[in-house]
VMD Tcl script that draws the C-alpha trace (Angstrom):
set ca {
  {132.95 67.03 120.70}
  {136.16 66.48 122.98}
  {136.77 65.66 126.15}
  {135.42 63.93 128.98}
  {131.21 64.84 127.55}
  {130.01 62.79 125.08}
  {127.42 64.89 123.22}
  {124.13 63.99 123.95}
  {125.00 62.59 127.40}
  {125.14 64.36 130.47}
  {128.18 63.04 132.67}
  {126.31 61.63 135.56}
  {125.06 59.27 132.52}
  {121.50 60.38 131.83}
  {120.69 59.96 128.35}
  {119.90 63.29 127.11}
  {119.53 63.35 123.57}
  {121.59 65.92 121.69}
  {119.00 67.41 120.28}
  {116.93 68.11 123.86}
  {118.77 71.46 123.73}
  {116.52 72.64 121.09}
  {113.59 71.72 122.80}
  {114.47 72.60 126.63}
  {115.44 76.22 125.16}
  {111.68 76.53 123.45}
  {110.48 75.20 126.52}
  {112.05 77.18 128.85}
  {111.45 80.57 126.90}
  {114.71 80.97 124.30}
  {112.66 81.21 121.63}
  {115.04 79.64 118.69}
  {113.95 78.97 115.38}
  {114.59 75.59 113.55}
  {116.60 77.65 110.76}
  {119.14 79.11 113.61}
  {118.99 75.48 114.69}
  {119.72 74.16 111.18}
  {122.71 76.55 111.01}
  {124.11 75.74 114.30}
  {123.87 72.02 113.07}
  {125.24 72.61 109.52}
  {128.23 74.67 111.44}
  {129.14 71.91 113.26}
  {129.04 69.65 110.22}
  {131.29 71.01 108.44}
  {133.85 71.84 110.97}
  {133.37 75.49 111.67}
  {133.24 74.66 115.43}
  {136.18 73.43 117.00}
  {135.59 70.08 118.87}
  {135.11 71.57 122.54}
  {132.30 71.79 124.58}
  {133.52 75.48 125.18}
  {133.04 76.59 121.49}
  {130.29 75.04 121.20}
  {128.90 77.04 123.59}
  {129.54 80.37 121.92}
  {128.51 79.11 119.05}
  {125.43 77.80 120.02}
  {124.63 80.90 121.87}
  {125.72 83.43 119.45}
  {123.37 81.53 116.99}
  {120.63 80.45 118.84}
  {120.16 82.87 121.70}
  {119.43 87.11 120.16}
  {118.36 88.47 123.63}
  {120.97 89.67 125.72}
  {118.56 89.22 128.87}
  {118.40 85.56 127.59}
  {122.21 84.58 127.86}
  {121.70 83.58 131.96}
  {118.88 81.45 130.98}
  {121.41 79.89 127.83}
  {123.88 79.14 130.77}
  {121.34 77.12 133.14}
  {119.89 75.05 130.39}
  {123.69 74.56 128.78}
  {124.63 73.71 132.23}
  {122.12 71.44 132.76}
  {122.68 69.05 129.39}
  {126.10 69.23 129.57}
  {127.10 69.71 132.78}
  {125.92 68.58 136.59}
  {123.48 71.44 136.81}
  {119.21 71.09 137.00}
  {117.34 72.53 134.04}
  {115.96 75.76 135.93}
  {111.82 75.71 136.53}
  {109.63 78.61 136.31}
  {110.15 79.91 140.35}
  {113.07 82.70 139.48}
  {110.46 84.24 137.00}
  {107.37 84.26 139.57}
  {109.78 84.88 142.52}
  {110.52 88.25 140.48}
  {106.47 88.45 139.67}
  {105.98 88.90 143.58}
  {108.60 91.53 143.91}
  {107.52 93.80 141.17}
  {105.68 96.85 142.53}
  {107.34 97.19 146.20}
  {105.29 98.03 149.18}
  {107.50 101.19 150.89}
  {109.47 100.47 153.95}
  {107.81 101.63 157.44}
  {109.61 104.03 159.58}
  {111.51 102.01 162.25}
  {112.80 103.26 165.31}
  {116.35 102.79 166.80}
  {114.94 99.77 169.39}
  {113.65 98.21 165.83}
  {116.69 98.83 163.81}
  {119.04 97.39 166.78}
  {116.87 94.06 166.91}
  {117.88 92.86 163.63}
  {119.94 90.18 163.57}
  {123.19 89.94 160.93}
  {123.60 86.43 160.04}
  {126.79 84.69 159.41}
  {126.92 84.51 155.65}
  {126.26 80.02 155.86}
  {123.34 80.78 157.94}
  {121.80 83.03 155.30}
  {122.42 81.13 151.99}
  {121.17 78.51 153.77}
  {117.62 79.82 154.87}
  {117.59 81.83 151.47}
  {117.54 78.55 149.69}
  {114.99 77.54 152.12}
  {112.52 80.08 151.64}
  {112.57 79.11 147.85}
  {111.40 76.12 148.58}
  {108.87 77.06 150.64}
  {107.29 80.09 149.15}
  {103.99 80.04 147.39}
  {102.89 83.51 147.42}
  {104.05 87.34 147.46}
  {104.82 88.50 150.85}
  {105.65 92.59 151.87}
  {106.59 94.59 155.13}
  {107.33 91.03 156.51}
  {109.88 89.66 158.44}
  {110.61 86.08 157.05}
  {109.73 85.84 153.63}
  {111.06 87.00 150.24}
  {109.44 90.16 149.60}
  {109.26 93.96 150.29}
  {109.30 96.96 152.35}
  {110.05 94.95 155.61}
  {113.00 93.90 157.74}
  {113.27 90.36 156.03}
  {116.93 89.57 155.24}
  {115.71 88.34 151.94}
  {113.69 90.69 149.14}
  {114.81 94.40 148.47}
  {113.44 97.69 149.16}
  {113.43 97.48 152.83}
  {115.74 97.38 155.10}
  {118.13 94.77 157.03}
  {122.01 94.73 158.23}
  {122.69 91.97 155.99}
  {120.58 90.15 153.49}
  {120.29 88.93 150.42}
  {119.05 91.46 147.74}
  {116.87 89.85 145.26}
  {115.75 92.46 142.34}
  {115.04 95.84 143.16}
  {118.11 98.41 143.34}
  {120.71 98.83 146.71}
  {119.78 101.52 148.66}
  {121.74 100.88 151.80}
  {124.94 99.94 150.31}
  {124.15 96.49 153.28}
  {123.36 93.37 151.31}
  {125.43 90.80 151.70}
  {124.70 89.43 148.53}
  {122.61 89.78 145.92}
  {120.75 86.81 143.87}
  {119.97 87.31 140.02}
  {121.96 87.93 137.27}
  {123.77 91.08 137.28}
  {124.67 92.71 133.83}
  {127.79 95.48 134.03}
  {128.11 98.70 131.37}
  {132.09 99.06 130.24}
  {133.91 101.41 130.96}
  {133.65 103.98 127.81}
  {137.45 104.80 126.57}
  {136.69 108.15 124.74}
  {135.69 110.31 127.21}
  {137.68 113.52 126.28}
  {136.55 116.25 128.86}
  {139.16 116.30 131.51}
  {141.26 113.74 130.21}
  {144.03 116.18 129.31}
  {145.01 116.65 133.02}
  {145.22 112.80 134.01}
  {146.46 111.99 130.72}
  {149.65 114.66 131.87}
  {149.61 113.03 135.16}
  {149.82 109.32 133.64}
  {152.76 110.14 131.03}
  {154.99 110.82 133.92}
  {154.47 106.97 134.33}
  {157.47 105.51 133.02}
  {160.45 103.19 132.85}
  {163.34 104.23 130.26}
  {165.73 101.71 129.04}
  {168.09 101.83 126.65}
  {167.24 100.24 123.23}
  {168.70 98.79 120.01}
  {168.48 101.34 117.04}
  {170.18 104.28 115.55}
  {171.93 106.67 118.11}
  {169.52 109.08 118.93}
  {170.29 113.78 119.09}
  {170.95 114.44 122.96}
  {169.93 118.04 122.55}
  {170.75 119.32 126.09}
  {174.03 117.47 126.41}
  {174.52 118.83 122.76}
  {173.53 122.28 124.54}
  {176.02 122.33 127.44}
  {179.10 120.41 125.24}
  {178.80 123.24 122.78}
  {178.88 126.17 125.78}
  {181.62 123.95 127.08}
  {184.00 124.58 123.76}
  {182.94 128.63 123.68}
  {180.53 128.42 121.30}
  {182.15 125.28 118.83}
  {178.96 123.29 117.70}
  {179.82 119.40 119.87}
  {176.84 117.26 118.84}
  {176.29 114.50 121.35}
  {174.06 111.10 120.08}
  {173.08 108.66 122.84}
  {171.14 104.82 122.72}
  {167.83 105.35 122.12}
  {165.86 105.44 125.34}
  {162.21 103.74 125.56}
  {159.69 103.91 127.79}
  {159.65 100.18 129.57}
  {156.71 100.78 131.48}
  {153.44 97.98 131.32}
  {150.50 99.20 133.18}
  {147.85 96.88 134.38}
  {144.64 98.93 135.16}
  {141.67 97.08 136.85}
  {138.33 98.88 137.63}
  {135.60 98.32 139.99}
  {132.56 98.27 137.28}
  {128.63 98.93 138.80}
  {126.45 98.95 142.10}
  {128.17 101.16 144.63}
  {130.80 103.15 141.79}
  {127.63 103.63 139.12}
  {127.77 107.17 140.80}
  {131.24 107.49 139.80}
  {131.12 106.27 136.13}
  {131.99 109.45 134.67}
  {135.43 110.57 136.94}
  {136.51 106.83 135.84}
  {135.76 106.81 132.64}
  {137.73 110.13 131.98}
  {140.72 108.36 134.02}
  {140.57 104.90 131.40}
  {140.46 107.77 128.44}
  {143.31 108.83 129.41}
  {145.06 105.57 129.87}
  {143.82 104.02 126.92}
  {144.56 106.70 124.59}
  {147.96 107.40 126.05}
  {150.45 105.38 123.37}
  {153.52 105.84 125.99}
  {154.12 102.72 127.67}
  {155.26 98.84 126.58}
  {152.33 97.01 127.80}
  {148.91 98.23 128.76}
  {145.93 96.37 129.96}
  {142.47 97.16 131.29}
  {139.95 94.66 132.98}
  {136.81 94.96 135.13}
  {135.18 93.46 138.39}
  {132.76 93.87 140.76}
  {133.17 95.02 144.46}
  {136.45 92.70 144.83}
  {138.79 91.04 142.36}
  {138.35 86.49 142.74}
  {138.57 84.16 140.22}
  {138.18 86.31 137.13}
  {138.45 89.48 135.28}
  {136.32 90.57 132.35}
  {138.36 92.76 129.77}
  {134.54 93.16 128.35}
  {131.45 92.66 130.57}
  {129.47 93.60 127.64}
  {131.49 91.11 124.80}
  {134.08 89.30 126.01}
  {134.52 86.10 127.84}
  {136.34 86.81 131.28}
  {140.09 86.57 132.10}
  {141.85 84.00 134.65}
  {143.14 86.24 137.31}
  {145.83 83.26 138.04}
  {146.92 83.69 134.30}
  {147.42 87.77 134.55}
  {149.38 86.89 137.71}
  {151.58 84.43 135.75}
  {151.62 86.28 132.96}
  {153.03 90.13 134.08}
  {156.08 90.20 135.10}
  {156.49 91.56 138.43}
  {157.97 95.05 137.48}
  {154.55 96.00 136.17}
  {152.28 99.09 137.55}
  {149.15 97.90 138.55}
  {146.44 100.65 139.42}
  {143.35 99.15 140.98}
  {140.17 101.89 141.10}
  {136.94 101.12 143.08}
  {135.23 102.69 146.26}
  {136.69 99.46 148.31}
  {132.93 99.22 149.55}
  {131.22 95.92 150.43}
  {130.40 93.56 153.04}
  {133.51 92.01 155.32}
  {132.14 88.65 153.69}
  {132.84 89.75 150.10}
  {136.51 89.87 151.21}
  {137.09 87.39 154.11}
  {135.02 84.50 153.24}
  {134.94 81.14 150.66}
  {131.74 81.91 148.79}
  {131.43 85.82 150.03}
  {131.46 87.44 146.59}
  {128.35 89.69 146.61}
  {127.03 87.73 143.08}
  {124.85 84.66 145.14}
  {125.63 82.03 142.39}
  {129.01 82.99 142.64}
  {131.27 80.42 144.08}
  {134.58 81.74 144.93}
  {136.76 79.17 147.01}
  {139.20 81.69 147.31}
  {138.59 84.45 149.61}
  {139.05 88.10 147.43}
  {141.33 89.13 150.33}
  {143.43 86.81 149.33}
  {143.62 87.29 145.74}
  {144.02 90.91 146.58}
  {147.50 90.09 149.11}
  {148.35 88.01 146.02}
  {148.08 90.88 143.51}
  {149.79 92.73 145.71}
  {152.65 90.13 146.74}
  {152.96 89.64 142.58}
  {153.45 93.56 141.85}
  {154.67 95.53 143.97}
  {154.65 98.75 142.41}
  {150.76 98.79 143.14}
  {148.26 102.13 143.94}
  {144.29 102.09 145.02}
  {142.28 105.26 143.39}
  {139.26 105.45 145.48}
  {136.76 107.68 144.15}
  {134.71 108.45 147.37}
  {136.22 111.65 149.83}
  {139.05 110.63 152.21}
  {136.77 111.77 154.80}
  {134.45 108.80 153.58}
  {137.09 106.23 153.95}
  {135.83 105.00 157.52}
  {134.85 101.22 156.33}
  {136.01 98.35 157.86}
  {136.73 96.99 154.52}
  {138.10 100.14 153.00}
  {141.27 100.05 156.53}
  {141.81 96.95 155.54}
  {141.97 97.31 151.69}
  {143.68 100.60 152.57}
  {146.42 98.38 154.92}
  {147.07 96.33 151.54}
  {147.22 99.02 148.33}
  {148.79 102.77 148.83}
  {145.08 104.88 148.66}
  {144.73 107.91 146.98}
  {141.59 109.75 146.04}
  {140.35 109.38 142.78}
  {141.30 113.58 141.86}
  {143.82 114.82 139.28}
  {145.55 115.43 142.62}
  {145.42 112.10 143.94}
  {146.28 110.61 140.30}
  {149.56 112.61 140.49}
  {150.41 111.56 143.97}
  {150.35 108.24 143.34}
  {152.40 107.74 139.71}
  {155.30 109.83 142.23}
  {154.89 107.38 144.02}
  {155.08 104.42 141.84}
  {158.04 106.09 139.87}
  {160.14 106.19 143.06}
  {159.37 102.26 142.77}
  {159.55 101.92 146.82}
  {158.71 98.34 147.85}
  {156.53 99.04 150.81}
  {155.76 96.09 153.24}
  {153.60 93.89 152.83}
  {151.26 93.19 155.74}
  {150.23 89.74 157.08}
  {146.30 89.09 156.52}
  {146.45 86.02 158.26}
  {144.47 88.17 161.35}
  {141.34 89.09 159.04}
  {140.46 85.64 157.65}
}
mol new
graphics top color blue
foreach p $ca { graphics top sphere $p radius 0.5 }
foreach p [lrange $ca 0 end-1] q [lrange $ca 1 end] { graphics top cylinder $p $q radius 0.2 }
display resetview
């Protein structure tokens, strides 16, 4: 293995032996056989791995680990071996124990609801991770503890400005984060039922330039030269002309848009069956764009968002979908991404200015009403990206706009940070 982990040692210099893995994964519940363990060994024998920690990792996981519910697990004991990380104990899996079965939420009255206190978003991580250590038992319709049906900040199926969500489902659209793995569905390209209309829309997306090749029939010109000469035939050839245009699509994937799977998945149809521009590219998120962008949740490994923004030239489209929904935290703060093990040093309103500052030919398709687009963080996404509503309508209102190519300004977000 390469670079600066020696296999079988973790780098703060404990001496793990290579072949804990095996045994902290049948310890820990990844229940791998010795023959996928043989295989993963004889693999790396023989040179089908390449000598990196990261391959290793796929390999080992796509070998050892057949449960998709498993791979978070994989990560934490991977982490833990060959990284700086603590093999994980048994609390996430009786912490979930306690929640299962949710008492229902009492009825609270305006005085109750206007006593609950919204914690800045240190505050809360920090008595989140200190009500894991203290916990012993289930707790509901409490205050304090991880639990249900009360107005704790921490648990689900209650009710509180601005918690932490752990299991359950949103209700409220108001956690400020949520802990526990969170698995995303892709988008589905071959949607076909009203794809015919924003497909139309999207083809009027386009940047012609002339090309190398055989002269190309004008017919019109061809047309109005022959009226010109009273009827004597005047063909006319011209350059080919090709469509220039590279379209960067990225689409708010789960929680708060799960409603609106269907209208978006008819809109990436149409772009991804649409064989009319240069370049086109698709990747997902969640609630904001940070560090990374998944062109798969589902199978592939994520996407350095610094790398797309090297790597487009600035003349692309860009066409950002998503409700624009989420706690002021998600966008203004280090660490605010709604995923709790998430650690984003980079604000997402940043990387969103920076998108924007990289390509300026850039549209937001919200899918909720206009008349729903009252949310702090939807003015101030709104302040960044052109909005349109996420309609046939809408669609064609924003490619006019991005074919008259107008460089709108760019607005200072110094004053929300």
């Amino acid at each position: 293995m390469s670079g600066t982990h020696t296999a079988g040692r973790t780098p703060n210099g404990g001496r793990l032996l290579f072949g804990e893995l095996f045994y902290a994964l049948r310890r820990l519940g990844v229940p791998a056989s010795i023959h996928e363990w043989f295989a993963l060994m004889q693999a790396l024998e023989q040179g089908l791995i390449a000598p990196s920690l990261e391959a290793f990792y796929h390999a080992g996981r796509a070998l050892l680990v057949k449960n998709e519910a498993l791979f978070d697990l994989w990560d934490q004991i991977f982490l833990a071996l060959f990284g700086d990380a603590e093999l994980p104990t048994g609390l996430a899996r009786k912490l979930l124990a306690w929640l299962e079965n949710p008492r229902p939420l009492r009825e609270l009255d305006p005085e109750s609801l206007a006593a609950l206190e919204r914690l800045g978003l240190d505050r809360l991580r920090e008595l989140f991770e200190q009500r894991l250590r203290e916990q012993t038992e289930r707790h509901d319709g409490g205050s304090k503890w991880i639990g249900t049906g009360g107005t704790s900040p921490f648990g689900h199926s209650g009710y509180h400005p601005g918690g932490i969500r752990v299991g359950g489902s949103g209700r409220n659209r108001s956690a400020a984060q949520i802990a526990g793995e969170r698995r995303f569905r892709d988008y589905r390209a071959d949607r076909v039922l009203d794809v015919r209309a924003m497909a139309a829309a999207l083809k009027k997306l386009r940047r012609l330039g002339q090309d190398e090749g055989e002269p190309e029939l004008d017919v019109e010109r061809s047309i109005d030269a022959t009226c010109r000469k009273a009827g004597e035939l005047e063909l006319v050839f011209t350059p080919p002309r090709k469509n220039q245009a590279k379209v960067l699509l990225l689409m708010d994937t789960g929680g708060s848009m799960t409603p609106f799977t269907s209208v978006v998945e008819r809109l990436f149809s149409a772009a991804s069956q649409l064989d009319h521009w240069k370049r086109f590219e698709a990747y997902h998120f969640h609630n904001c764009v940070y560090d990374w962008l998944h062109p798969s949740f589902e199978s592939e490994p994520p996407v350095s968002t610094a790398a797309l923004l090297r790597e487009h030239d600035p003349e692309t489209f860009l066409i950002v979908v998503g409700d624009a929904s989420m706690a002021p935290s998600e966008l203004t703060e280090r660490w605010g991404a709604i995923d709790y093990a998430q650690r984003n040093e980079t604000p997402g309103l940043v990387w969103l200015h920076r998108l924007r500052k990289r390509w300026p030919y850039a549209v937001w398709l919200n899918p909720l009403p206009p008349r729903w687009w009252r949310g702090w963080t939807i003015g101030v996404i709104a302040s960044l990206f052109p909005m349109f509503p996420l309609t046939v309508a809408g669609l064609e209102d924003a490619v006019d706009l991005l074919r008259r190519r107008r460089r709108l300004p760019l607005p200072d977000i110094g004053t929300w940070l």
